[in-house]
NUDOGU-50647 format. One line per 3 residues: number of its first residue (from 1); their letters; for each residue x, y, z of N, C-alpha, C. Coordinates in steps of 0.1 Angstrom, whole numbers, plus 5000, padded with zeros to 4 digits. Each point is the difference from the previous one (the first is absolute). Example, Ala and Ser with C-alpha at 12.3 -4.5 7.8 and 13.67 -1.06 7.14 Angstrom:
<recs>
1> as> 5132/4943/5078/4991/5012/5000/5009/5012/5000 ~ 4996/5011/4993/5009/5011/5000/4992/5011/5008 .
</recs>
This chain:
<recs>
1> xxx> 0890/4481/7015/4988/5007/5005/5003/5005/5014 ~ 4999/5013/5004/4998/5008/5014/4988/4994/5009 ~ 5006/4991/5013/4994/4998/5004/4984/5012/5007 .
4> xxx> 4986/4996/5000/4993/5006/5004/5004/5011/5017 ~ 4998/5015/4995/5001/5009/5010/5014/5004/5005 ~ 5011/4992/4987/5012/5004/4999/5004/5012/4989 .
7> xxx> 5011/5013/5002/5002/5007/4990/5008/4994/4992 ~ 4999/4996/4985/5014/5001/4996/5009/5005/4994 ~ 5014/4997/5000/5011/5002/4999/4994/5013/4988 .
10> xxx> 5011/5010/5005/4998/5008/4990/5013/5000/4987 ~ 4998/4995/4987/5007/5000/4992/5007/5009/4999 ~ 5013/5002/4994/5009/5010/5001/5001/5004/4982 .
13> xxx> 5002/5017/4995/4996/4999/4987/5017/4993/4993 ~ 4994/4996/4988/5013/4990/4993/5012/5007/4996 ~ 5013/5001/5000/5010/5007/4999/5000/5005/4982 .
16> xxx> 5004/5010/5001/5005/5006/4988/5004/4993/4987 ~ 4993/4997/4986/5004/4995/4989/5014/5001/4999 ~ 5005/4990/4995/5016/5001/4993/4997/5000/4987 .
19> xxx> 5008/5003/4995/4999/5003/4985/5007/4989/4992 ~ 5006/4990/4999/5003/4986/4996/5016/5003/5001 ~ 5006/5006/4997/5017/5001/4996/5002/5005/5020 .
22> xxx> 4991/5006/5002/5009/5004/5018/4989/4992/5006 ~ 4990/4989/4998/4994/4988/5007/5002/4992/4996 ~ 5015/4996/5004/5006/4981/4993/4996/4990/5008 .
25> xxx> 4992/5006/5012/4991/4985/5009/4989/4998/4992 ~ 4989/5015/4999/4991/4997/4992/5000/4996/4985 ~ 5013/5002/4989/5004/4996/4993/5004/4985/5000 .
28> xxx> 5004/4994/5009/5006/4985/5004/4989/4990/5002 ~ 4988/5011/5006/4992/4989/5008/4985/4993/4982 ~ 4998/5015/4996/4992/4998/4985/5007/4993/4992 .
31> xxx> 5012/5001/4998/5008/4991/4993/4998/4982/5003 ~ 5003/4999/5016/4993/4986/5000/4991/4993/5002 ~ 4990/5007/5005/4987/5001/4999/4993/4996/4993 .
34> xxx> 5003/5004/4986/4989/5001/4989/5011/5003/4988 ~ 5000/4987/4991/5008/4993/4989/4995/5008/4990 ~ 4989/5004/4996/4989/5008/4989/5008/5016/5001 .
37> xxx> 4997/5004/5013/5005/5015/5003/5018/5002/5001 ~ 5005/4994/5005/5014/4994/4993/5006/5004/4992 ~ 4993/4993/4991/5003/4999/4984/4994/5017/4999 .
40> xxx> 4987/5004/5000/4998/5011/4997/5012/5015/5005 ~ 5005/4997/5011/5008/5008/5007/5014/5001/4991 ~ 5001/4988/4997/5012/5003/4993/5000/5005/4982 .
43> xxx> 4987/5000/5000/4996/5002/4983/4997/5014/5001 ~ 4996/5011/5011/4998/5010/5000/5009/5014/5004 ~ 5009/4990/5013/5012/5008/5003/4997/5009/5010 .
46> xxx> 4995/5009/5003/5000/5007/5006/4982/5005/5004 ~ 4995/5000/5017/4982/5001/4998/5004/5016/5000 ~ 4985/5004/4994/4999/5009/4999/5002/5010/5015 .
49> xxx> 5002/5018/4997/5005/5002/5012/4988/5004/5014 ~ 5010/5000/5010/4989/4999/5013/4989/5013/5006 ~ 5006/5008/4993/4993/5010/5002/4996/5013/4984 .
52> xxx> 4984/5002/5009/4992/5006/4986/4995/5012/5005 ~ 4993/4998/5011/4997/5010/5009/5003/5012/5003 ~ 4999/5013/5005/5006/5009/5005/5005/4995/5015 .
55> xxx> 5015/5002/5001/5005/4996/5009/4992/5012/5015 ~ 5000/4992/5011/4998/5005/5013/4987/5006/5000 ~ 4988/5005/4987/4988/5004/5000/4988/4991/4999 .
58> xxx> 4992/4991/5011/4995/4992/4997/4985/5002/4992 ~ 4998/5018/5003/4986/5002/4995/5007/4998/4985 ~ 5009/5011/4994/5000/5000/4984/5000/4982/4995 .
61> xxx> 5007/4992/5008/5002/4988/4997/4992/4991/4995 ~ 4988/5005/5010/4982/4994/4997/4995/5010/4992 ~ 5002/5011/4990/4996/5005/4992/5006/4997/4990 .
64> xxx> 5012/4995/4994/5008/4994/4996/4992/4987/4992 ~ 4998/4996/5016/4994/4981/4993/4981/5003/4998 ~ 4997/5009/5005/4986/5005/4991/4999/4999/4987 .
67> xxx> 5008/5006/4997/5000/5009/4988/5004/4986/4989 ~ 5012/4991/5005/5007/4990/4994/4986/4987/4996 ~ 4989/4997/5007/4992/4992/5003/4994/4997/4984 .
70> xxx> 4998/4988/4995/4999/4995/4986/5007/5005/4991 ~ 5012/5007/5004/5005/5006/4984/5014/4999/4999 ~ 5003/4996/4991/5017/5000/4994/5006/5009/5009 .
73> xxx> 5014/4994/5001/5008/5008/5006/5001/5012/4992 ~ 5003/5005/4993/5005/5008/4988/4982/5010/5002 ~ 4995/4997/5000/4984/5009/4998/4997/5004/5016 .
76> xxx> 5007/4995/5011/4997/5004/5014/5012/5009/5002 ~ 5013/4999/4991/5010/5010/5006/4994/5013/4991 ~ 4989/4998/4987/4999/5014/4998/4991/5009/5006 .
79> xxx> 4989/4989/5003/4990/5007/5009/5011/5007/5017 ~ 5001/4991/5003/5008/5009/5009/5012/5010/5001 ~ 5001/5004/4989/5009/5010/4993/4991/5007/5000 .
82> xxx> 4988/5000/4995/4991/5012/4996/4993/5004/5015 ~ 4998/4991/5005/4994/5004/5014/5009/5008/5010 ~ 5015/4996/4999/5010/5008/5010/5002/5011/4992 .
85> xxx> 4998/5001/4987/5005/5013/4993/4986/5012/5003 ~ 4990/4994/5008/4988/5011/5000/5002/5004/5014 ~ 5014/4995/5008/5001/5006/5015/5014/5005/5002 .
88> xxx> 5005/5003/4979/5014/5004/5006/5009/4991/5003 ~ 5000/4990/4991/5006/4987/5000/5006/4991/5017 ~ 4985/5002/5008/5003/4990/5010/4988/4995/5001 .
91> xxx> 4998/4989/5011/4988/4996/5001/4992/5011/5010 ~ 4988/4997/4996/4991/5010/5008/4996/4998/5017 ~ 5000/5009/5008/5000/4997/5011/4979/4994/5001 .
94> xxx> 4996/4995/5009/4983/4995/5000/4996/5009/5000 ~ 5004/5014/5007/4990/5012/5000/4997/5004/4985 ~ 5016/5003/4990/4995/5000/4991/4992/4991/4991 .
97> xxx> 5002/4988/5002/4990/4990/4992/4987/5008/5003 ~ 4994/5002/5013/4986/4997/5000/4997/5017/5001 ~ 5005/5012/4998/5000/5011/4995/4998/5004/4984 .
100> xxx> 5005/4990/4993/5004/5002/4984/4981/4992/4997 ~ 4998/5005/4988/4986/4998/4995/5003/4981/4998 ~ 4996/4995/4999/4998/4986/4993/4999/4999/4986 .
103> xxx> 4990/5006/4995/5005/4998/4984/5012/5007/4994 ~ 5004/5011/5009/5012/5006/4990/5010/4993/5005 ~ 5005/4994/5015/5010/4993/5000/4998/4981/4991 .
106> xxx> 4990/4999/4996/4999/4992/4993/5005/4997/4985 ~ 4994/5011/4993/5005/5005/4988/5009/5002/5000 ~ 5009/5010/5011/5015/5004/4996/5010/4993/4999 .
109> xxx> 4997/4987/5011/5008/4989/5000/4996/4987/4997 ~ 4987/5000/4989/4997/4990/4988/4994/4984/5013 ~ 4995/5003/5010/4999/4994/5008/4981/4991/5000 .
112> xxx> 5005/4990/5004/4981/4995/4998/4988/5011/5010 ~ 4992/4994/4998/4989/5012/5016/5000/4991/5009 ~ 5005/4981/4998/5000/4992/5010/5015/5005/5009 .
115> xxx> 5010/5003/4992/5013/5000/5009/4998/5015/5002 ~ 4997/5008/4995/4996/5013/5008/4996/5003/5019 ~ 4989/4990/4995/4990/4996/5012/5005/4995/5014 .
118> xxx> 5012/4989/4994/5013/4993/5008/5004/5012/5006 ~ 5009/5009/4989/5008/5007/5006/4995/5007/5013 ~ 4986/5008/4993/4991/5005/5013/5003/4994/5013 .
121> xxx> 4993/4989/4995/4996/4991/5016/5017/4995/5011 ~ 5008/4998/4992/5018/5003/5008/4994/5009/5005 ~ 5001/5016/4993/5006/5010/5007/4992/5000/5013 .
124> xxx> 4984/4996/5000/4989/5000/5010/5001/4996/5009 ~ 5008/4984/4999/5006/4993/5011/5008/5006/5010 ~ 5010/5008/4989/5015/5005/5009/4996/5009/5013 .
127> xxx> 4990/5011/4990/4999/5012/5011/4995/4991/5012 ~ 4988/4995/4994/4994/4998/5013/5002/4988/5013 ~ 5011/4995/4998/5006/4994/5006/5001/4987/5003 .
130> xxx> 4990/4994/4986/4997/4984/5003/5011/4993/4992 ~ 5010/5007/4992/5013/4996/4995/5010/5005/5004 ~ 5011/4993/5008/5009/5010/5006/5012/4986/4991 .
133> xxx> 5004/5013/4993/5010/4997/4990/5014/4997/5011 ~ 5005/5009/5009/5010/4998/5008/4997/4986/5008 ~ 4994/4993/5001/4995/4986/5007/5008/4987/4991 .
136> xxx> 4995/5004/4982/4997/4991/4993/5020/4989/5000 ~ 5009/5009/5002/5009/4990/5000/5008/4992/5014 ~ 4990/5004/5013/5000/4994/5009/4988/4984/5000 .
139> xxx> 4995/5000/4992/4990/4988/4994/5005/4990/4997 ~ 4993/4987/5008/5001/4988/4985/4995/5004/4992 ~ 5004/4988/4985/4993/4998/4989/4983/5003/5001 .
142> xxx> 4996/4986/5009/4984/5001/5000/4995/5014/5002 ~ 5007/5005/5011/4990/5015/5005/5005/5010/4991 ~ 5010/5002/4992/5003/5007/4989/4989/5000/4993 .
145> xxx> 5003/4989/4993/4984/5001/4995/4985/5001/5002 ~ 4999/4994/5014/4987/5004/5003/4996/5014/5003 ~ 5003/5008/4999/5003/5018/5006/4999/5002/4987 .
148> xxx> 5005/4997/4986/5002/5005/4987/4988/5000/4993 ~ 4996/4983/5005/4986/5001/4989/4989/4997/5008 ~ 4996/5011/5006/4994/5010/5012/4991/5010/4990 .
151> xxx> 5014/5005/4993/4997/5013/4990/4995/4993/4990 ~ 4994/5009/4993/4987/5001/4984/5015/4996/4991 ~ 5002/4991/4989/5008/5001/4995/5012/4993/5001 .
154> xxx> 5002/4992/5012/5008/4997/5002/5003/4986/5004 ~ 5001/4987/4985/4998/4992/5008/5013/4991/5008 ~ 4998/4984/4999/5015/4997/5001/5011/4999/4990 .
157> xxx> 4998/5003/4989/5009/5001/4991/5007/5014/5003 ~ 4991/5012/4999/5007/5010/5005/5008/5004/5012 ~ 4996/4986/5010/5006/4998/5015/5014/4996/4997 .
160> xxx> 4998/4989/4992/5008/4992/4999/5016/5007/4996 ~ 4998/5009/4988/5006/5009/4991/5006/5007/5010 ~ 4993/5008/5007/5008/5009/5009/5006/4990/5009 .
163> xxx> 5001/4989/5008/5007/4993/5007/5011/4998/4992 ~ 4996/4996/4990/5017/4997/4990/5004/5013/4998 ~ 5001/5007/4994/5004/5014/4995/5007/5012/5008 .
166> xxx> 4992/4999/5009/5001/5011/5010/5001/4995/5014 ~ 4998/4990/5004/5001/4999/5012/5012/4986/5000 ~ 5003/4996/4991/5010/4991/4992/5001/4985/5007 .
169> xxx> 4989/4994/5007/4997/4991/5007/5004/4983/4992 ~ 5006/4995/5004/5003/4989/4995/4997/4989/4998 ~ 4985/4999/5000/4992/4984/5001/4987/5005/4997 .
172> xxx> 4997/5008/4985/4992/5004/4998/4991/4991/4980 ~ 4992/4994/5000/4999/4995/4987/4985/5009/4998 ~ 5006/5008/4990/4982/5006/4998/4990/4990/4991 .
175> xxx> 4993/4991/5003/4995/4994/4993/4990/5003/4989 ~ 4995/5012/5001/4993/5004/4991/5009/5008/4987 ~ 5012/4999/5003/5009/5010/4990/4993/4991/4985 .
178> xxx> 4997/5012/4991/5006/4990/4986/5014/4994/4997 ~ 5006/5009/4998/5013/4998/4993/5006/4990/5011 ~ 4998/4997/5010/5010/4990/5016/4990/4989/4990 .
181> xxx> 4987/4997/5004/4990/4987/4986/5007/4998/4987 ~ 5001/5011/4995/5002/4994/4983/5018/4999/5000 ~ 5008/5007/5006/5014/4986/5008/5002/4989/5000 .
184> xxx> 4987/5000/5011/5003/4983/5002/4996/4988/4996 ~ 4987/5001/4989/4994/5000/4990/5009/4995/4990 ~ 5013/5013/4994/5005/4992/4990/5016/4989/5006 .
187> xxx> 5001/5007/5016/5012/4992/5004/4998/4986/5005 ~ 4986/4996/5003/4998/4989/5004/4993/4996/4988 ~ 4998/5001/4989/4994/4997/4987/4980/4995/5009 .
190> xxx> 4996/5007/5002/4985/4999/5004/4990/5001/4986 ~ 4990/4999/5001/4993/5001/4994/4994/5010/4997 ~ 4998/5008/5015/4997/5013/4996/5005/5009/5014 .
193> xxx> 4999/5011/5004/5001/5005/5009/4996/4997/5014 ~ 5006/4996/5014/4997/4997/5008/4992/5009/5009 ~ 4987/4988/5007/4994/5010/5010/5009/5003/5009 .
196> xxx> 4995/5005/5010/5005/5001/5014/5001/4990/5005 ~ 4993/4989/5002/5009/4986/5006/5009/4994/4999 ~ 5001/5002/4982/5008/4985/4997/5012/5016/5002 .
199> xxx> 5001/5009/4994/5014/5013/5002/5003/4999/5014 ~ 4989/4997/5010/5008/4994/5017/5009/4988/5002 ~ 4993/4990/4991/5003/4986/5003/5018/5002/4991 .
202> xxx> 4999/5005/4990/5014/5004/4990/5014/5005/5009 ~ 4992/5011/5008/5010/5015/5007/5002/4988/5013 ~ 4992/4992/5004/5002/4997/5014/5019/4993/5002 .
205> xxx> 5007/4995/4987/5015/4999/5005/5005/5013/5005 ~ 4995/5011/4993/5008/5008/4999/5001/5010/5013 ~ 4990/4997/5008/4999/5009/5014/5013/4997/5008 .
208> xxx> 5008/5008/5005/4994/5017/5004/5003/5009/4994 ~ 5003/4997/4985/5008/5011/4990/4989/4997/4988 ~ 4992/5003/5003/4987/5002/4987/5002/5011/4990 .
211> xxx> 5002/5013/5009/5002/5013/4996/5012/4997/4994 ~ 5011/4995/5000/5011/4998/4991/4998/4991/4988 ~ 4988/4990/5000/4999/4986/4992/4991/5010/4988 .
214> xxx> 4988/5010/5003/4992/5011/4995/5006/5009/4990 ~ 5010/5007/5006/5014/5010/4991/5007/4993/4988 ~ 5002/4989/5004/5004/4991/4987/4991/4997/4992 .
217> xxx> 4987/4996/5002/4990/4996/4990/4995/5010/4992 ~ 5002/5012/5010/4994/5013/4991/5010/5005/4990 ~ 5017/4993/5003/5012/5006/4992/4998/4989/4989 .
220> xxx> 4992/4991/5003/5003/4990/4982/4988/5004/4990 ~ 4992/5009/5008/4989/5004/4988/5008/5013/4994 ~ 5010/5003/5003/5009/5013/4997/5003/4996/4990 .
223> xxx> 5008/4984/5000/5006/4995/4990/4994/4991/4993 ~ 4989/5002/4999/4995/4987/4989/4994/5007/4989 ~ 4998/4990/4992/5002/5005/4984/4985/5003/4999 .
226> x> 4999/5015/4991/4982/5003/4996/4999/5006/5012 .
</recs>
């Protein structure tokens, strides 16, 4: 605790995810860490890869994980297929988000009127300067996300997502993820899917390579059977 009428230390943001085959510390350290994940690491081979994002664009990035929010990977890459394909196959810059009608960019890109609404409220942010995208990878984790879910739309799962993805930060456990729950669920044989405490109390060997212990859990739902 900061002593009273003291600043403190300002945390520095966490270095860059490795991707397990070129992070053999972060690789060495989950390995002994955690006997369960281990075994899982070596049953899956390889975590899934570190980047999903559009590289170096942090707005498309967060339109990206909008769009991605409750839905299969496979059903988020088409919606966002159809959404880049209505700007000329790139992402849209905010002017045009909040220029384009709402229901027809809705329709065109098979989109809910809730993540519509999202999209709006980004672009709202941007212009008006209560989200400065150029800031966000000078950030810790915390203030990453506190600046993120600020916006309509945007909670810590979607914070979270872009810290891993795009901003490729290495000590990241989204705890609300499904698929990171129903992981660990069947690799720790649970009963049922973990809250958020006990998925803290689980991940806590695995700090400060969370984001690496995550990519693997999400690579054994790749490979598990059904």
């Amino acid at each position: 605790m900061t002593p009273a009428g003291a600043d403190p230390p300002a945390p520095r943001p966490g270095p860059p995810a490795g991707s397990g085959a070129d992070d053999p510390a972060g690789l060495a350290h989950l390995r002994g860490a955690d006997p369960v994940l281990a075994r899982l690491i070596d049953a899956v081979g390889e975590p899934r890869p570190a980047r999903r994002t559009p590289a170096g664009d942090p707005y498309a990035a967060l339109i990206w994980t909008i769009v991605g929010q409750q839905l299969s990977a496979r059903s988020a890459r088409a919606i966002n297929a159809r959404l880049l394909g209505r700007f000329g196959g790139r992402a849209p810059t905010p002017h045009e988000v909040l220029d384009d009608d709402p229901d027809a960019l809705r329709v065109a890109a098979g989109l809910s009127r809730a993540k519509t609404a999202y999209l709006r409220s980004l672009a709202e942010h941007v212009l008006d300067g209560s989200l400065q995208l150029e800031r966000l990878p000078e950030l810790p984790d915390e203030e990453v996300v506190a600046e993120l879910v600020a916006i309509k739309g945007l909670g810590p799962w979607t914070a979270q997502i872009f810290l891993i993805f795009h901003l490729q930060r290495a000590d990241v456990l989204p705890t609300g993820d499904v698929g990171i729950r129903r992981a660990v669920q069947r690799a720790y044989d649970l009963p049922g899917p973990p809250g958020p405490e006990q998925l803290t109390r689980i991940a806590a060997p695995w700090r400060p390579h969370r984001t690496l212990a995550c990519r693997f859990l999400w690579r054994s739902l790749d490979n598990a059977p059904g």
